[in-house]
N, C-alpha and C positions, 0 to 999 in steps of 0.2 A: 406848984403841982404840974402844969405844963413843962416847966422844963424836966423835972424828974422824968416824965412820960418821955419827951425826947430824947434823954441820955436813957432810957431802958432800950430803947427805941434803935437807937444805934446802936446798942452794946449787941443786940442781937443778930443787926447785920452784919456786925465785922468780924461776930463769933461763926458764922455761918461761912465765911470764903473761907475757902484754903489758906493753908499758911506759907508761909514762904518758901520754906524749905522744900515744901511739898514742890510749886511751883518751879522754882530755880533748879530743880532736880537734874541734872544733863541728861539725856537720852541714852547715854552708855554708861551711866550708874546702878548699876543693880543693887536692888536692894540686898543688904549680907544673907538673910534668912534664904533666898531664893537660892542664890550662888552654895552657901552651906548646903542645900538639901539638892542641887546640881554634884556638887560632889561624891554627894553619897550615891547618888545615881550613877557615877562615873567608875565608882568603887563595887554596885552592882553590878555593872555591865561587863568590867575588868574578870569577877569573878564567876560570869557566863549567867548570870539571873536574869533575863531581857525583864519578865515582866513587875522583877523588883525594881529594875532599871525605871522604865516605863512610870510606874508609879512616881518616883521621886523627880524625874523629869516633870510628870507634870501637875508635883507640886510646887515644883521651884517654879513652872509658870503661873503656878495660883497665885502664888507669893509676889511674882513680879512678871506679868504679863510682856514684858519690854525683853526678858532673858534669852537674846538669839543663840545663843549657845546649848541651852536646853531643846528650843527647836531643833536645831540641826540634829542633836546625841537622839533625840525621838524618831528624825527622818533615820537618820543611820542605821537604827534598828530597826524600823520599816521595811528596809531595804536590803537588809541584812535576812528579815521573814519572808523574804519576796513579793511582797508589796508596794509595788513600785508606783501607784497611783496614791496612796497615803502618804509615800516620802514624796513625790511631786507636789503635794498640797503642802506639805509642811514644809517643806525650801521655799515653796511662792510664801508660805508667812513670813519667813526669814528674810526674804529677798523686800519686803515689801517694808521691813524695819530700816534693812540696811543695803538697799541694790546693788552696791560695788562687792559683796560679801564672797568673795572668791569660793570660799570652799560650799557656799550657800551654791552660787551659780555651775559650778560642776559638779557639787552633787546633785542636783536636777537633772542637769546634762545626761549623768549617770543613769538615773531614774529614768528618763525618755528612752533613752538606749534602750535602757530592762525593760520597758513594756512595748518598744518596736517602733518609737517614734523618733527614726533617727534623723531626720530631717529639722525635727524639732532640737535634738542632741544639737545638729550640728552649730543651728542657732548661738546654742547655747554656748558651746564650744567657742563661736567668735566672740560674741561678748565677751567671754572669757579673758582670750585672747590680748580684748582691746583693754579688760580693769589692770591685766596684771602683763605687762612689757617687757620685764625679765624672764627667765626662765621658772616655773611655775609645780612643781612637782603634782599638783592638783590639775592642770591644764593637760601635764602627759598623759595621768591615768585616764582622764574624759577621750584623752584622742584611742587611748588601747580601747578603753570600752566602745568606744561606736564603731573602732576597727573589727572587734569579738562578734560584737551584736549585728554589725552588716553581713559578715561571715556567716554565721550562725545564720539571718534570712537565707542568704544564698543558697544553703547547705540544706535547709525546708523545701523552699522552693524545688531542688530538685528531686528532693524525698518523696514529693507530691505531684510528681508529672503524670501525667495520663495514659496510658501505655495501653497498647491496642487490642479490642475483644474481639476472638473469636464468633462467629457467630455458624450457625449450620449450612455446610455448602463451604468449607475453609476460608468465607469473605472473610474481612473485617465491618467491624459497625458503620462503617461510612457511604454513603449514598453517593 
């Protein structure tokens, strides 16, 4: 009877780990059902539906939490609504699966750009730089956009200069 009890006993803890497959899984294996429902997201987006998009993006990360590809296509559209504080969150998850993720790290770059944080772009931009040592098509457009977006300051800045009031008596405001 004792041993009965000890082989139920064990049957139960080795029913409880994970199984192998589970385990051995590589980190860039996506499960199919995520990648399938990735696709379709790919095929809304294609045909201008963001928020059909949206949805299957992130089912395909319900499905498979690990899917940087789904990240990025969700920052994409982020950024694409001018939300550039939700695509910067969603490249840092991207970034944080897979650091070297070129298109992850410029489009951040991107993103900091869009919300004026060129300094931080430019960060980004060298990192860039150092993952990918060829020429980079992803690496050009981060250097156009923080060229755009520092312009664009520039172009504010001067919009908003202070320009001198009248006051009675033909002075100006200054003491």
């Amino acid at each position: 009877m004792r041993v009965s009890f000890l082989a139920l006993a064990a049957g139960f803890v080795l029913a409880s780990l994970p199984t192998a497959s589970d385990a051995q899984r590589a980190d860039n294996d996506i499960l199919p059902q995520s990648v399938a429902l990735q696709s379709e997201g790919h095929r809304a987006q294609d045909a201008g539906d963001l928020n059909l998009a949206i949805d299957y993006y992130e089912s395909a990360l319900a499905a498979d939490p690990r899917n940087r590809s789904a990240i990025i296509a969700l920052a994409q559209i982020a950024r694409a609504q001018a939300l550039p504080g939700k695509a910067i969150a969603l490249y840092r998850e991207a970034l944080l699966l897979e650091p070297h993720d070129i298109v992850a790290l410029t489009g951040q770059g991107e993103a900091l750009a869009d919300k004026g944080a060129i300094e931080m772009a430019r960060e980004k931009l060298a990192e860039a730089q150092r993952v990918c040592t060829d020429e980079c098509p992803q690496v050009a457009a981060l250097e156009k956009t923080i060229a755009a977006s520092d312009a664009k300051r520039f172009v504010a800045a001067e919009a908003v200069a202070p320009k001198p009031v009248a006051t009675v008596g033909g002075e100006t405001g200054r003491n």
